[in-house]
Every structure is written in structure tokens, then in C-alpha cells.
C-alpha positions in Angstrom: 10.7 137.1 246.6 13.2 134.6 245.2 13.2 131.0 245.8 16.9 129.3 245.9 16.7 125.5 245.3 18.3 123.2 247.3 21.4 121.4 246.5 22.2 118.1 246.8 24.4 118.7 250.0 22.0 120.7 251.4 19.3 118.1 250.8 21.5 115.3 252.6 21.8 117.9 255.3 18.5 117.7 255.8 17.9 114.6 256.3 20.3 114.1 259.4 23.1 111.5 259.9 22.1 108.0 259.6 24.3 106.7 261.6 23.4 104.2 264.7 19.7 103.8 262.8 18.3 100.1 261.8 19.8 99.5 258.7 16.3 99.3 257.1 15.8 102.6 258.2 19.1 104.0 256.8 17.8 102.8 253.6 14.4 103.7 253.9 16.2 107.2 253.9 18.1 106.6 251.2 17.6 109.8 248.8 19.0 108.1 245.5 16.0 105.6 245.8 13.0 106.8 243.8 13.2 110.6 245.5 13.0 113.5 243.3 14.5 116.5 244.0 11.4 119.4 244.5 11.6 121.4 241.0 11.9 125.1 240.9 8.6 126.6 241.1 6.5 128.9 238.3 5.4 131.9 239.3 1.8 131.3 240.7 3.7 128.6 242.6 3.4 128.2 246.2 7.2 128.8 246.7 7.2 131.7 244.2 4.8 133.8 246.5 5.5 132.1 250.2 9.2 132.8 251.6 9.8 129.5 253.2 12.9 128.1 254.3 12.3 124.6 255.4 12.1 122.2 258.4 14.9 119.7 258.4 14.6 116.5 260.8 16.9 118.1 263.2 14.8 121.2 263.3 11.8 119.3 263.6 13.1 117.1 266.1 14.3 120.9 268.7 10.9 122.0 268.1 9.3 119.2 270.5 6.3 118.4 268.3 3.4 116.5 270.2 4.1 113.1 269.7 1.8 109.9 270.1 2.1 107.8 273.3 0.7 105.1 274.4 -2.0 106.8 275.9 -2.8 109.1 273.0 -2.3 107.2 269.7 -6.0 107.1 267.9 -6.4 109.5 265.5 -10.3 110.6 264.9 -12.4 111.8 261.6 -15.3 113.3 262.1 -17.4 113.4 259.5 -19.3 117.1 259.6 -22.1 116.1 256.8 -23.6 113.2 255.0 -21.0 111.6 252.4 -23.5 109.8 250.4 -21.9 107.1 247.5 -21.5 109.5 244.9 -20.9 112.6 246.6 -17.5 112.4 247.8 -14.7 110.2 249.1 -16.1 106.9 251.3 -15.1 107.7 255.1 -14.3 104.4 255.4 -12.0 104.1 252.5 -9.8 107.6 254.2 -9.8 105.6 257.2 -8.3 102.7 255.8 -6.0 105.1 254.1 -4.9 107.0 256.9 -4.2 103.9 258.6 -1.8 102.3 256.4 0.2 106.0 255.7 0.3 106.8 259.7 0.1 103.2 261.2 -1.7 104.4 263.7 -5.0 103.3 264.9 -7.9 105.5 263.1 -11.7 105.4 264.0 -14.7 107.6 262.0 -17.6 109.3 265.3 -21.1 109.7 264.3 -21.8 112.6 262.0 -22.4 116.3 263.6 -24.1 118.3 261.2 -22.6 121.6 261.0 -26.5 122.9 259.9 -27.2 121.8 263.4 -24.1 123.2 265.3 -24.9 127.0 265.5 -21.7 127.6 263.4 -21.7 130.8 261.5 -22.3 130.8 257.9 -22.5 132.7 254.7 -23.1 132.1 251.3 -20.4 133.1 248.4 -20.9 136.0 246.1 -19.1 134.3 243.5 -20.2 130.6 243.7 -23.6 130.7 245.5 -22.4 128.0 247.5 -22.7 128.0 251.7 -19.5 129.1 253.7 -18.9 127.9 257.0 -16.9 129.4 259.4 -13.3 128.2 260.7 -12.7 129.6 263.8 -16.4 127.7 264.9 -15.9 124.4 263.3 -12.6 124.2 265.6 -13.9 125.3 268.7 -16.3 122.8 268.5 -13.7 120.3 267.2 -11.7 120.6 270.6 -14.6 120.3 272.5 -15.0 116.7 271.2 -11.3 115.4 271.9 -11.6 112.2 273.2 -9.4 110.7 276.1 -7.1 108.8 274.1 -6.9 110.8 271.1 -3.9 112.0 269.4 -5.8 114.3 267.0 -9.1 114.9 265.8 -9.9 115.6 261.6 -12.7 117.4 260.6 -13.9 116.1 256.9 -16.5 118.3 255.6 -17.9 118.3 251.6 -18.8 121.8 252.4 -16.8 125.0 251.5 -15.4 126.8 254.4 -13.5 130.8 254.9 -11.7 131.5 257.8 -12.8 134.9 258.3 -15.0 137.8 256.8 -12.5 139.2 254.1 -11.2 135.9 252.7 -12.4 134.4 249.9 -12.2 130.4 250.7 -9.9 128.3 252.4 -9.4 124.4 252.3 -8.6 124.2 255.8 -7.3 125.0 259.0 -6.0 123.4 262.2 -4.8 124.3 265.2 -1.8 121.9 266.2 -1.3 122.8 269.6 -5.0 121.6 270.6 -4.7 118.9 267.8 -7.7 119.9 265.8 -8.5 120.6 262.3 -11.0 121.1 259.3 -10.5 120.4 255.9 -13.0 120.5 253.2 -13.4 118.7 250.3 -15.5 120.9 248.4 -13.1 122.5 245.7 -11.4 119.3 244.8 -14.6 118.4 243.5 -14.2 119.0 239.8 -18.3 119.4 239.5 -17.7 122.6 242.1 -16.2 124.1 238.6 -18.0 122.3 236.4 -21.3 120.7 235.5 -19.6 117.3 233.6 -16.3 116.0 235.3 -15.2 112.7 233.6 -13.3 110.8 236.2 -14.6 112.5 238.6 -14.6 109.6 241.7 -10.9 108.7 241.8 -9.6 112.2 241.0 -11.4 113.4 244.3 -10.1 110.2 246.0 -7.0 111.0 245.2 -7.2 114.4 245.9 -8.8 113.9 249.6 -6.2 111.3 250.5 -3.4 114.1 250.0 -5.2 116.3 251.6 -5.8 114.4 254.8 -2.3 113.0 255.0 -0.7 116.9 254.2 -3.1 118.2 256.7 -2.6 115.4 259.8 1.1 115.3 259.4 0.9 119.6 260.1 -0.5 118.4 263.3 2.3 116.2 263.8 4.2 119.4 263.5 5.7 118.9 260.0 6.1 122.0 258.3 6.1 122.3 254.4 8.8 120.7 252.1 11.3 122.6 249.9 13.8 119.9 249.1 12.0 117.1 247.2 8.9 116.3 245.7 6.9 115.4 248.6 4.0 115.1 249.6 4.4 118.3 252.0 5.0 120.7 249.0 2.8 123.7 250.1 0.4 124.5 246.8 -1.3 127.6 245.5 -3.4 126.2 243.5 -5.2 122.8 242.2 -2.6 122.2 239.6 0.1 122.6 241.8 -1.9 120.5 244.6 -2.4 117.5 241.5 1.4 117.3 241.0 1.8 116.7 244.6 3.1 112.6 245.0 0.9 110.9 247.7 4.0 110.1 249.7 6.7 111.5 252.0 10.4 112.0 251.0 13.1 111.4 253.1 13.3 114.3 254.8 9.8 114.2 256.4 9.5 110.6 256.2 12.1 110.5 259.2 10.0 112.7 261.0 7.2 111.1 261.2 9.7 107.9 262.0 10.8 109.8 264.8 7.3 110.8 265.7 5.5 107.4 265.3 8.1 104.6 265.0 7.3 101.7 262.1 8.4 99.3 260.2 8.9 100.9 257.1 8.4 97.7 255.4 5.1 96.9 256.9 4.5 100.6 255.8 4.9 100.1 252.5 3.3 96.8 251.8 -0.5 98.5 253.6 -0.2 101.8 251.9 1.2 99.1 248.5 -2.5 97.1 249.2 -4.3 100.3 249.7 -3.2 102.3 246.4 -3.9 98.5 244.7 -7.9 98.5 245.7 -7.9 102.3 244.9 -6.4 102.0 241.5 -3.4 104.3 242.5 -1.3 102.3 239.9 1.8 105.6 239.8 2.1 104.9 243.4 1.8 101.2 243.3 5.0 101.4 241.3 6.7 103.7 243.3 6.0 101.9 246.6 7.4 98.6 244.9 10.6 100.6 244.1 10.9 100.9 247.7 10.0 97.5 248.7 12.3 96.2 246.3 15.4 99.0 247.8 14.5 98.2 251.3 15.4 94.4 250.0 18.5 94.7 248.8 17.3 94.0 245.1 
């Protein structure tokens, strides 16, 4: 399996024509303003060992992705444990998070406990930790959508397989009923290890991408090959690190196309948010696009 990286040409490509777009937009799409091209990948890389060939915006657009309206446009987390101060990322804080990267309107439901929920469980050979099962978790996922919801995110800080003969997985969703689970478990650095220096804003950081990645699939954007972005697929937690916690051009436009914002208003939330967080490498890249999106 070889991996051909895009070319500059090809990278426009995907993005679409820009003309008859706002001309804030058209810069907001800008590749020459702070985007990196997507390098090529090692070979435990997700690229090296997943043939994928991309999703450009007009692809996205001919694959009639579910798209908020104005009566579906609240996106739900539902917390499937306890998240005690400590123990993992704040709900509250991923809320405010996801509101300011999808400017949508985002509310947290009262906690089911999955101990509680007759979902199937094991526990791991390897780790000794509890498993829960997938296929369960989503089931009773899409029996909770609410009238008026666009999509509804399981957060658990347990550890989850999708079936039998895997190992682990993060997460799973099913788009077309606009559910998913992810878990937060394994981006814990104490699941590997008994002292983990840092620990609280690594995990933030860590369960911020992972919520945004996982969302925008139910949005129906498919992995990135053509930038750095934060829609790079990832085989592994190094690979999932180097991520950046925002969206190039290419799938920025889709979720434009998807959502409609000022991309302005965008930038200064998710500019505030990364502030109170201490996300000071993305601070500095969102001011590089406030700055481009003002002429300077």
C-alpha cells in the first residue's frame, strides 16, 4: 500500500472554486494562510496502512450529508459516567469547546451510567480494565435523540471494543442515526502509567480533538489527506498528538457549507476558548487568521 501525496494543484482542487463566495470566506479559504500541507506519513502511520483517497468539498457536498436546520441544530453530550475534577476533561469545558469550533448550540443530559444500562461488558486480558460494548452503548444512544437534535455524543472515561475479537477501540458512530461513543480512557496518560506529569491539559487537549474529529464524521466529513488538519485519520497516540486542533481549508468549507458562520466570529470564540485553556500553539495560529481575514 503506497500513499501519493497531494500536490499543490491537487490540493486547490480540493478545495472548490471560490468564486461568487463572501470575500471573507474566500479568504478564510485561503491555503497560503497558516495551512500546512499533510506530510508524508511513516510507516505505522495511519495513511501508510489505510488506502484512502480523500473527500474534497465537491465530493462532500454530492454525498448529501445530513445537515442542521432550524429544527435540528442542538448538538447533545451525554455524559455515560461520573467525570469527577481530577478524573478527566470538565463536561462543561467540552461544551464550551464544541460550541465555539461548531457554533452551534450544545447542551450536556443527566448522566446514564452505563453499569446501570444492561450493556454488555468484559474485562481486558491485557489491561485488567472493564470493556464496554459498542454496538449497545449506540442503541441506547439513538433511543435518547431528542426532538431537536442534530446529533447526540457519547463521552465515556471508560474503555470500550466494538466486538469480541478486537482489542480496543476509541469510538464509534453511526452517522446515519447521528449517534456516537467515544471514550476517553486511553488518552489518559495514567491508563499507561502510574505518574503522568501534565497530565490535565494533555487529556484536555487530547478530548477536545477527539470530540471535534469524531462530531464533524457525523457531519459526514471523511478523513483528510491534503493538509495537516485536524481530520488526519491516526494509528496511534503519537500520530493523534501531532494532529492541530483545527480544520484546513478543505474541510473547513464543509462544515461552512454544512453550518454557515462567520468565520470571524469563529475564530475570536474558539481564540477566547484556547486562551482560558492555555492552548497558546493555537492561540497563535487563530490570531494568524484573524489578522489574514483583516487584511493585515
Amino acid at each position: 500500500m503506497c500513499f501519493s501525496l497531494a500536490g499543490e494543484e491537487e490540493r486547490r482542487a480540493a478545495i472548490g472554486p471560490t468564486e461568487g463566495l463572501p470575500y471573507t470566506m474566500k479568504k478564510a479559504f485561503d491555503p497560503s494562510a497558516g495551512f500546512e500541507p499533510i506530510a508524508a506519513p511513516g510507516p505505522h502511520d495511519w495513511l501508510a496502512n489505510h488506502l484512502e483517497s480523500g473527500q474534497t468539498a465537491e465530493e462532500f457536498v454530492r454525498s448529501r450529508p445530513k445537515r442542521p436546520d432550524t429544527r435540528r441544530r442542538t448538538i447533545y453530550l451525554q455524559p455515560l459516567d461520573e467525570f469527577p475534577t481530577g478524573s478527566g476533561p470538565s463536561p462543561e469545558t467540552l461544551k464550551l469547546f464544541a460550541k465555539a469550533f461548531f457554533t452551534m448550540e450544545v447542551r450536556i443530559l443527566p448522566v446514564v451510567h452505563l453499569d446501570s444500562s444492561n450493556i454488555r461488558s468484559r474485562i481486558h486480558p491485557g489491561t485488567g480494565h472493564r470493556q464496554f460494548l459498542t454496538g449497545d452503548i449506540l442503541k441506547l444512544l439513538a433511543r435518547r435523540l431528542l426532538p431537536g437534535s442534530y446529533c447526540l455524543v457519547g463521552i465515556t472515561l471508560h474503555d470500550l471494543y466494538p466486538d469480541p475479537s478486537w482489542n480496543f477501540v476509541f469510538g464509534e458512530a453511526l452517522p446515519e442515526k447521528g449517534v456516537g461513543i467515544y471514550s476517553f480512557a486511553r488518552y489518559d496518560p495514567l491508563f499507561y502509567e502510574a505518574k503522568a506529569p501534565g497530565r490535565e491539559p494533555l487529556m484536555l487537549r487530547r478530548s477536545c480533538k477527539v470530540l471535534a474529529h469524531e462530531t464533524s464524521h457525523l457531519f459526514g466529513i471523511a478523513h483528510c489527506i491534503y493538509f495537516r488538519c485536524l481530520m488526519n485519520g491516526s494509528n496511534h497516540l503519537g500520530e493523534s498528538d501531532s494532529r492541530p486542533l483545527h480544520l484546513c481549508p478543505v474541510d473547513l468549507r464543509k462544515l461552512y457549507g454544512s453550518i454557515g458562520f462567520d468565520p470571524v466570529e469563529r475564530y475570536l470564540q474558539l481564540c477566547a476558548f484556547c486562551r482560558e485553556v492555555g492552548f497558546d500553539d493555537e492561540v497563535r495560529w487563530t490570531e494568524v487568521q484573524l489578522a489574514h481575514l483583516a487584511g493585515c
